[in-house]
C-alpha positions as a printed NumPy array, in Angstrom:
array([[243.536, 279.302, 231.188],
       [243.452, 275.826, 232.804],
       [246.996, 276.565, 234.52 ],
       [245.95 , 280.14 , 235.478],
       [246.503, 280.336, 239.436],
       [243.457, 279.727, 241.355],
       [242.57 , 282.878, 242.719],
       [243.428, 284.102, 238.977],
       [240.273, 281.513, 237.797],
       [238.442, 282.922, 240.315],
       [238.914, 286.555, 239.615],
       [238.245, 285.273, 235.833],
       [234.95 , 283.979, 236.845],
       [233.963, 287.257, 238.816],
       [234.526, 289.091, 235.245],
       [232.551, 287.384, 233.253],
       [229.777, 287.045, 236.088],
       [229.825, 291.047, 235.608],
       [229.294, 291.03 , 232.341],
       [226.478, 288.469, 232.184],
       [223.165, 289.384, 232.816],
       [222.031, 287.625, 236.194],
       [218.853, 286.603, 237.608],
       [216.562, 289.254, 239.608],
       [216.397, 289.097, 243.238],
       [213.081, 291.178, 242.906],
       [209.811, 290.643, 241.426],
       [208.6  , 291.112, 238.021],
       [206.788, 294.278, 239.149],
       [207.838, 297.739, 238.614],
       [207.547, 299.464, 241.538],
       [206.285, 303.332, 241.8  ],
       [208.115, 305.392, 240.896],
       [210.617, 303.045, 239.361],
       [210.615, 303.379, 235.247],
       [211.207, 300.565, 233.254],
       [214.243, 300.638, 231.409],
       [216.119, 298.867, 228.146],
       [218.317, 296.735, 230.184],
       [217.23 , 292.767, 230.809],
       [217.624, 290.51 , 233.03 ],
       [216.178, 287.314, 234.658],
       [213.055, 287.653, 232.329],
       [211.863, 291.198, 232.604],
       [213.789, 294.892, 232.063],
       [215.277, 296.265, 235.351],
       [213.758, 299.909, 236.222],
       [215.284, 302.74 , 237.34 ],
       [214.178, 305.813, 239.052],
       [215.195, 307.991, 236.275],
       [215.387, 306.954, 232.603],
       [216.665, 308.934, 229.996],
       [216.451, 312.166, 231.649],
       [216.679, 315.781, 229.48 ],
       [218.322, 318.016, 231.711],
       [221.926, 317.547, 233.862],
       [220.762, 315.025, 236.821],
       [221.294, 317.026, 239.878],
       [220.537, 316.937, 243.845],
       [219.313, 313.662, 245.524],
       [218.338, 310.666, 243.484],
       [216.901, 307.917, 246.168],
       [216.899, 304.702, 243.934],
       [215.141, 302.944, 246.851],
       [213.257, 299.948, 245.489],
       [214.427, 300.433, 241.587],
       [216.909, 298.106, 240.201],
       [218.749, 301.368, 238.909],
       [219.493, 305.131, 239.565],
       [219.555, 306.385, 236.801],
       [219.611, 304.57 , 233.295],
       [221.146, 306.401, 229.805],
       [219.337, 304.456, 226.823],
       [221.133, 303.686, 223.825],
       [222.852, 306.754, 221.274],
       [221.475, 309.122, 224.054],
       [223.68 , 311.444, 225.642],
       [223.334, 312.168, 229.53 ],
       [224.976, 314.222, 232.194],
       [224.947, 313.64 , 236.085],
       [226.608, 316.299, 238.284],
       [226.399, 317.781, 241.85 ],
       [224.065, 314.846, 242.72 ],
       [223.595, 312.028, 245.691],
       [222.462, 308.489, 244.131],
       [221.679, 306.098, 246.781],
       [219.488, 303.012, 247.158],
       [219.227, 300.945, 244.098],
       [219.636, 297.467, 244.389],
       [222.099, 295.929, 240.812],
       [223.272, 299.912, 239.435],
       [223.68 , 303.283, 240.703],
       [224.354, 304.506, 237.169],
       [223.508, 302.379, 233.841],
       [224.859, 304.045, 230.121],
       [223.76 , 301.8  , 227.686],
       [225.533, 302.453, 224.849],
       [224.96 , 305.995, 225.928],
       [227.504, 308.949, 226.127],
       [228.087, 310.103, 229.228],
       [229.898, 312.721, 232.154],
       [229.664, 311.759, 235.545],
       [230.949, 314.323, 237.901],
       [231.135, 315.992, 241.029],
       [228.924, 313.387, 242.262],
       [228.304, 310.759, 245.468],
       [227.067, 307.098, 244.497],
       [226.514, 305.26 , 247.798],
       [224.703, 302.074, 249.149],
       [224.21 , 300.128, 245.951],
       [223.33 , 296.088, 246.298],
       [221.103, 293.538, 248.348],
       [219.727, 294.897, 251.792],
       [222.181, 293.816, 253.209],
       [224.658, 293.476, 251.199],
       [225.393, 289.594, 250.321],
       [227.464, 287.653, 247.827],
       [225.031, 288.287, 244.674],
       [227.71 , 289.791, 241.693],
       [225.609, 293.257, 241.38 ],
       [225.452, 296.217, 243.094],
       [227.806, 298.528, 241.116],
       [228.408, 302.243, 241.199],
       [229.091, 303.222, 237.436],
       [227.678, 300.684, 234.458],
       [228.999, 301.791, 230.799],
       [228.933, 299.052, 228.386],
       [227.672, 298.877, 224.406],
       [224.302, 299.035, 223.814],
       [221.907, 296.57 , 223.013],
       [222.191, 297.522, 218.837],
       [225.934, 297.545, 219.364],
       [226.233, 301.214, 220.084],
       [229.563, 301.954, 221.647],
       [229.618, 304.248, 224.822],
       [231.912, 306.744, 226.108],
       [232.115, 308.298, 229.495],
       [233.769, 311.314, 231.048],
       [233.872, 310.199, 235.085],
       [235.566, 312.966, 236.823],
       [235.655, 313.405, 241.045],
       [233.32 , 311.185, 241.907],
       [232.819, 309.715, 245.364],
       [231.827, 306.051, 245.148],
       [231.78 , 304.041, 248.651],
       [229.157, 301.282, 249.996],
       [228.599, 298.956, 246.969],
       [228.121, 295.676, 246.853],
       [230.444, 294.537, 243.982],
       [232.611, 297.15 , 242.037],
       [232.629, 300.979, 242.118],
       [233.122, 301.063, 237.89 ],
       [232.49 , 298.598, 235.19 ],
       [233.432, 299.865, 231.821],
       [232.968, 297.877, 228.783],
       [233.246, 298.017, 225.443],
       [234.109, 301.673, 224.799],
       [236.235, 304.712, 225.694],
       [236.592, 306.194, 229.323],
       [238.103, 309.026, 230.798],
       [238.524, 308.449, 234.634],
       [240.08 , 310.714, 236.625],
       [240.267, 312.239, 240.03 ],
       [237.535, 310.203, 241.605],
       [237.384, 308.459, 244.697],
       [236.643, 304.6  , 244.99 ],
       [235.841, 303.26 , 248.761],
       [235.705, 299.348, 249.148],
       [234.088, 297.736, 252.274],
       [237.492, 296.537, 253.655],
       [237.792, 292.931, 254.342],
       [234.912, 290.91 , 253.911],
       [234.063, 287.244, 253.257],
       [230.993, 287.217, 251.318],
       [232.236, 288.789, 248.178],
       [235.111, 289.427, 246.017],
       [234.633, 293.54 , 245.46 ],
       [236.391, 295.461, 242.403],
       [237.386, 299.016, 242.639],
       [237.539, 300.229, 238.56 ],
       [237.619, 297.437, 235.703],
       [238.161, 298.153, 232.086],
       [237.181, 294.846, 230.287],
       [235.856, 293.674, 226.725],
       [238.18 , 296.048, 225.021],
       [237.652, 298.89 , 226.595],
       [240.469, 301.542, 226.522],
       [240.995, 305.054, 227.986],
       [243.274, 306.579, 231.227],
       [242.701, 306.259, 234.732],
       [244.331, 308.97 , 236.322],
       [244.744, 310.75 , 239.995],
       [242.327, 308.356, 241.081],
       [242.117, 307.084, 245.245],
       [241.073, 303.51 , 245.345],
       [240.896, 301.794, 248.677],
       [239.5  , 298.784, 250.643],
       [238.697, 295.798, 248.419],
       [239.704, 292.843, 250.116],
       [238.525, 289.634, 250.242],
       [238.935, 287.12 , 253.427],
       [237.121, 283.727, 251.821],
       [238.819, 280.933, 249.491],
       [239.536, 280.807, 245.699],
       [238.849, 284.621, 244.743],
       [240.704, 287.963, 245.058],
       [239.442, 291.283, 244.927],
       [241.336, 294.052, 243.213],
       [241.845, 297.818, 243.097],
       [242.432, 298.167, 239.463],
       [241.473, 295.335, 237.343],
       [242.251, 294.922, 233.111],
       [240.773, 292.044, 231.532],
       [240.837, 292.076, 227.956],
       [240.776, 295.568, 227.742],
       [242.182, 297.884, 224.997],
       [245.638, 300.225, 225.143],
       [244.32 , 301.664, 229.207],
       [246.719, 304.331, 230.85 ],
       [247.047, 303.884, 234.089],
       [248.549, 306.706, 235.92 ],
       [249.262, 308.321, 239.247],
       [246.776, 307.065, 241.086],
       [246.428, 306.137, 244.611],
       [245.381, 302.311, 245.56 ],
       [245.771, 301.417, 249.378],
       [244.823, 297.929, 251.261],
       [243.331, 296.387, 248.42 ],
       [243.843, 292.531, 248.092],
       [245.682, 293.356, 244.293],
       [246.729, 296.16 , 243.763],
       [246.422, 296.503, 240.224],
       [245.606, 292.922, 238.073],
       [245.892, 292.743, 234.352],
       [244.569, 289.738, 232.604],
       [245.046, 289.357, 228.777],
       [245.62 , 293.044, 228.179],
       [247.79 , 294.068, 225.467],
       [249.94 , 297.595, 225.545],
       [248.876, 298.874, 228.576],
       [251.127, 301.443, 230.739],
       [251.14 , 301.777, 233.575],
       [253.191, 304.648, 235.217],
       [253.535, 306.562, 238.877],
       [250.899, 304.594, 240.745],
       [251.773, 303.972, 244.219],
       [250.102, 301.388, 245.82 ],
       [250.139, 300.532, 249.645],
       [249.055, 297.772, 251.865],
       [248.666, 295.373, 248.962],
       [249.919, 291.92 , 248.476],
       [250.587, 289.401, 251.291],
       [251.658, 285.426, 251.697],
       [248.494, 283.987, 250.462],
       [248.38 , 282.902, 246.511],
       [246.509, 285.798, 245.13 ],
       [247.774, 288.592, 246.724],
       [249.565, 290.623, 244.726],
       [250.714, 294.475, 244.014],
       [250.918, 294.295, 240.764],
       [250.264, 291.376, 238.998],
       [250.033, 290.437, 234.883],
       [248.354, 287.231, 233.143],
       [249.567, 287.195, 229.588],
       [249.514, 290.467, 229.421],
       [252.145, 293.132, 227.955],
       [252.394, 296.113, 229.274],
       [254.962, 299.357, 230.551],
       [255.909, 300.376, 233.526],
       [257.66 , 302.971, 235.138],
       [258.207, 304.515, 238.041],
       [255.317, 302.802, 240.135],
       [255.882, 302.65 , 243.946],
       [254.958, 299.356, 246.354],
       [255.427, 299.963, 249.651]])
């Protein structure tokens, strides 16, 4: 990967920052009503204002002052729908090697206050559990705007993604944001989704719409992407397809900025549309 462009390395790096476990802004106490959850990092387990909950999560969820929304444990199986999650400071959502549907739901104002160039502050978390537990997620018409890093981070498992919309901050120079990524094998479709705004003004990095890394046989389809820095970026992603997206406002002069754009990667596609 040593010949990989630069803003390539430096989208490379922003992956596996995501997937690594970073150290706390906060302090090691829990505040009320924050629950501590299963999920480390920096020397404690980040809480969340819900953990684990029985019934469908509904209504207004304010995360304020939890590292989390609302956390799915390992082999549980959760449901979120109709609700408002605001607040939290590293994950609106967390499914822990948990099964999970996410719909019909708002996930807003996720990261530092303000927002700075710290790699949390995501929407939608889905990755294997701490036992090994695969997840799987159902994320249907979702609105996800005002995060810090990415709107979705799905590792590991299976995902069904479809019909949601993903709002980036636009143009900014303090962080390199991600729309939806699919990463550590991961596979599934991504379809009719809207994915706008991530764009990223500083040196070295790129921000992406769509982004593949190491991911599993993904299906990419019909889905909107519109001023994002790359539109769609696949790195070391075998048999994906990738098939009527139409992506606007992407790409540019600068190395980096790219439509579509595959590292060692093989995938199909057909009938996309750049403009």
């Amino acid at each position: 990967m040593a010949n990989a462009p630069r803003r390539l390395r430096g989208l490379l790096l922003l992956g596996l920052l995501l997937a690594t476990v970073l150290p706390l802004p906060a302090s090691a106490e829990t505040p009320d009503p924050c629950q501590v959850t299963g999920y480390q990092a920096g020397g404690r387990l980040l809480s969340a204002r819900l953990v684990d909950p029985e019934e469908t999560v509904t209504g207004t969820v304010d995360a304020t002052g939890c590292d989390i929304g609302v956390y799915f444990s390992s082999g549980s199986t959760g449901a979120v729908a109709d609700a408002e999650i605001y607040g939290a400071t590293w994950y609106g959502i967390v499914g822990h090697g948990a099964d999970l549907t996410i719909r019909d739901s708002t996930i807003h104002d996720i990261g530092s206050k303000p927002f700075d160039g710290m790699q949390y502050g995501v929407a939608i978390l889905v990755r294997k559990g701490p036992d090994g537990t695969l997840p799987s997620a159902t994320i249907q018409r979702n609105h996800l705007s005002r995060y810090q890093k990415g709107g979705m981070a799905l590792f590991d498992g299976d995902f069904q993604v479809t019909g949601n919309t993903v709002d980036g901050l636009g143009p900014v120079a303090y962080i390199a944001q991600t729309g939806i990524q699919l990463t550590a094998g991961a596979t599934g479709t991504l379809v009719n989704n809207t994915i706008t705004g991530h764009w990223y003004n500083g040196d070295d990095w790129s921000s992406t719409g769509i982004l593949l890394w190491s991911s599993g046989g993904v299906k990419v389809t019909n889905n909107r992407l519109a001023e994002n820095q790359v539109g769609i970026y696949l790195v070391d992603v075998p048999g994906a397809k990738l098939t009527s997206n139409r992506i606007t406002g992407s790409g540019g002069d600068a190395e980096g900025d790219w439509s579509i754009f595959l590292w060692e990667s093989d995938a199909k596609l057909h009938a996309n549309k750049v403009e």
